[in-house]
KOLLUMKOL-987515 format. One line per field, with one value per residue (C-alpha): residue number from 1; chain; x, y negated, z negated. Coordinates in Angstrom, 1 decimal. Layout:
<sites>
resi = (NUM|...)
chain = (A|...)
u = (X|...)
v = (Y|...)
w = (Z|...)
</sites>
This chain:
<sites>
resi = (1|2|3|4|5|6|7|8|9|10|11|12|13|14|15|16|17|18|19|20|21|22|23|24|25|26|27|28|29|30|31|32|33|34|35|36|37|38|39|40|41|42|43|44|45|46|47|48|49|50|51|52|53|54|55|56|57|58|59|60|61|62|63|64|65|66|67|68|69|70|71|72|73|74|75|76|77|78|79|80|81|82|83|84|85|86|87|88|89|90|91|92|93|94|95|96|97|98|99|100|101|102|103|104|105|106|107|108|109|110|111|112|113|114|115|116|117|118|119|120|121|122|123|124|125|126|127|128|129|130|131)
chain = (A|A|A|A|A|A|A|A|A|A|A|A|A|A|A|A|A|A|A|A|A|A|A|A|A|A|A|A|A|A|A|A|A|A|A|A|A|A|A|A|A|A|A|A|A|A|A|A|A|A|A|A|A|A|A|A|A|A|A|A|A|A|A|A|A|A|A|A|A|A|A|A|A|A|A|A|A|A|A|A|A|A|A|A|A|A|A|A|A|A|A|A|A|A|A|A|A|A|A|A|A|A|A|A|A|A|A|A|A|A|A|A|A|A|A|A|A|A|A|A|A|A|A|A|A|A|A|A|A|A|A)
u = (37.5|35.9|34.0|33.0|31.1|29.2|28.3|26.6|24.4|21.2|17.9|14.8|12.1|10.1|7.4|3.5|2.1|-1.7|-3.6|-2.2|1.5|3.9|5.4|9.7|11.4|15.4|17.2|19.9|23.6|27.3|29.7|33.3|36.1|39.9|42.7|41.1|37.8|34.6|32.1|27.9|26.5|22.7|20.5|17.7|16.1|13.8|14.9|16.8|18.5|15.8|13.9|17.0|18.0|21.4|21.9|24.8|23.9|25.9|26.7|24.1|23.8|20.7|19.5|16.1|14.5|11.4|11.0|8.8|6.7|6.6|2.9|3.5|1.7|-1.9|-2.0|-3.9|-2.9|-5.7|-4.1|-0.6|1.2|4.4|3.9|6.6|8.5|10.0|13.3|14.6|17.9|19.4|23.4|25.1|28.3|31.9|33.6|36.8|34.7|35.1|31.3|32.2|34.0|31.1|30.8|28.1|26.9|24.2|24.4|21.8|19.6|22.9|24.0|27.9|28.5|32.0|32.9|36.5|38.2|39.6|42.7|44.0|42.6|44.0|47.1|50.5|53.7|56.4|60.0|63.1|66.2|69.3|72.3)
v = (-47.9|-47.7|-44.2|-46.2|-48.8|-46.4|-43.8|-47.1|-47.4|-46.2|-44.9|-46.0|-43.7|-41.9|-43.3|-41.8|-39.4|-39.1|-39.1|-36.5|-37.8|-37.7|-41.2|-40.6|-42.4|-43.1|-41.7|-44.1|-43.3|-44.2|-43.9|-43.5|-43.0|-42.0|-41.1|-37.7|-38.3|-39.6|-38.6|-39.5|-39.2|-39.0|-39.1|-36.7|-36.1|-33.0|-31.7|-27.9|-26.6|-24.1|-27.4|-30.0|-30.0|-31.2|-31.1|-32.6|-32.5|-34.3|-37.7|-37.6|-36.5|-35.9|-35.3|-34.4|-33.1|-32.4|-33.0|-30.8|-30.8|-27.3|-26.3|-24.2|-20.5|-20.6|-24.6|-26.9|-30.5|-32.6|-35.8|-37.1|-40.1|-38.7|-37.2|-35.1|-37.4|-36.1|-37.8|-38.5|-40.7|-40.2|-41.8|-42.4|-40.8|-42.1|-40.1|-39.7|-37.4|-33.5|-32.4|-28.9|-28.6|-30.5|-29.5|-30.3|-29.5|-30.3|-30.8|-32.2|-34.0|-35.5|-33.9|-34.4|-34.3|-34.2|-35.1|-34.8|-37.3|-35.0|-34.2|-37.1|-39.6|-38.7|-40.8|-38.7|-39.2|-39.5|-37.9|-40.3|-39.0|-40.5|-39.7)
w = (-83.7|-80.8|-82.1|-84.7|-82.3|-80.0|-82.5|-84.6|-81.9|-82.9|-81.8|-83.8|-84.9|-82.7|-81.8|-82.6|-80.1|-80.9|-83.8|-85.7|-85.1|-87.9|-88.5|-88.7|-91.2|-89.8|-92.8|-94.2|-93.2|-93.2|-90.7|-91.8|-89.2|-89.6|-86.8|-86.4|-86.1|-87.7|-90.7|-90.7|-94.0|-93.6|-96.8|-96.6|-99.8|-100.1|-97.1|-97.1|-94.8|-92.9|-92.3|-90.6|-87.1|-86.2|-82.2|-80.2|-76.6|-74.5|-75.5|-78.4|-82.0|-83.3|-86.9|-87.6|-91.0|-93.0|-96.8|-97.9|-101.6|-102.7|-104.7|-107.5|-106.8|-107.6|-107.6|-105.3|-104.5|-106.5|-106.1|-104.8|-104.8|-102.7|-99.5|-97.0|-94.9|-91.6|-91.1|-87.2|-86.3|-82.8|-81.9|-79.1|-79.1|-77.7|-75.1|-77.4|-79.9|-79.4|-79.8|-79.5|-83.1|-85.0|-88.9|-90.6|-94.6|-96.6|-100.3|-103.1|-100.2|-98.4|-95.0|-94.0|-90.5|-88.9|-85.5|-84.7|-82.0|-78.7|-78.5|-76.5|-79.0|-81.9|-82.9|-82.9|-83.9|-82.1|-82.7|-82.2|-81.2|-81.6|-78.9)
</sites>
């Protein structure tokens, strides 16, 4: 569980660099962990996948995303109530988790990311013999 514990830890959104700096909005997750590893499941409405970033470097995961309103050809934007949100959410990752052999998918505005446990971590059984 202790996967679990560190990877909860997170890093608010960024902060706002200068006028023109987009506000980030920390999109809402759940962490789920078994023996083998653990899952993140980010919501990011309106986002596809040429606009997310996923990066693992090092000891954090971080998932980063524009939603983005797409104009119909030959239409200008007269008046809107909605506008694009750019989603950023940064963890800190346990030592047990194997960064290297990260999966991630994104489906219908919900991106799956899953982090197996090393090796090491992962609970094994073990063969009894009998003499």
């Amino acid at each position: 569980m202790a996967a679990t514990q560190d990877v909860a830890k997170t890093e608010g959104p960024a902060a706002h660099h200068g006028r023109d700096a987009e506000f980030a909005v920390p999109p809402a997750v759940d962490i789920f962990e078994d023996p083998h590893g653990i899952m993140v499941v980010a919501e990011m409405p309106g986002v596809s996948k040429e606009r997310l970033n996923v990066q693992a470097d090092r000891n954090t995961l971080t998932i980063e995303g524009t939603a983005a309103i797409e104009m119909p050809t030959g239409m200008e934007p007269v008046h809107a109530d909605v506008k694009s949100t750019r989603y950023s959410r940064n963890f800190v990752l346990s030592g047990e988790l194997e960064t290297d052999a990260i999966d991630a998918k994104l489906k219908d505005g919900v991106l799956t990311i899953r982090i197996p446990k090393r090796r090491e971590f992962r609970p094994r059984k073990v063969e009894v013999r009998t003499d």
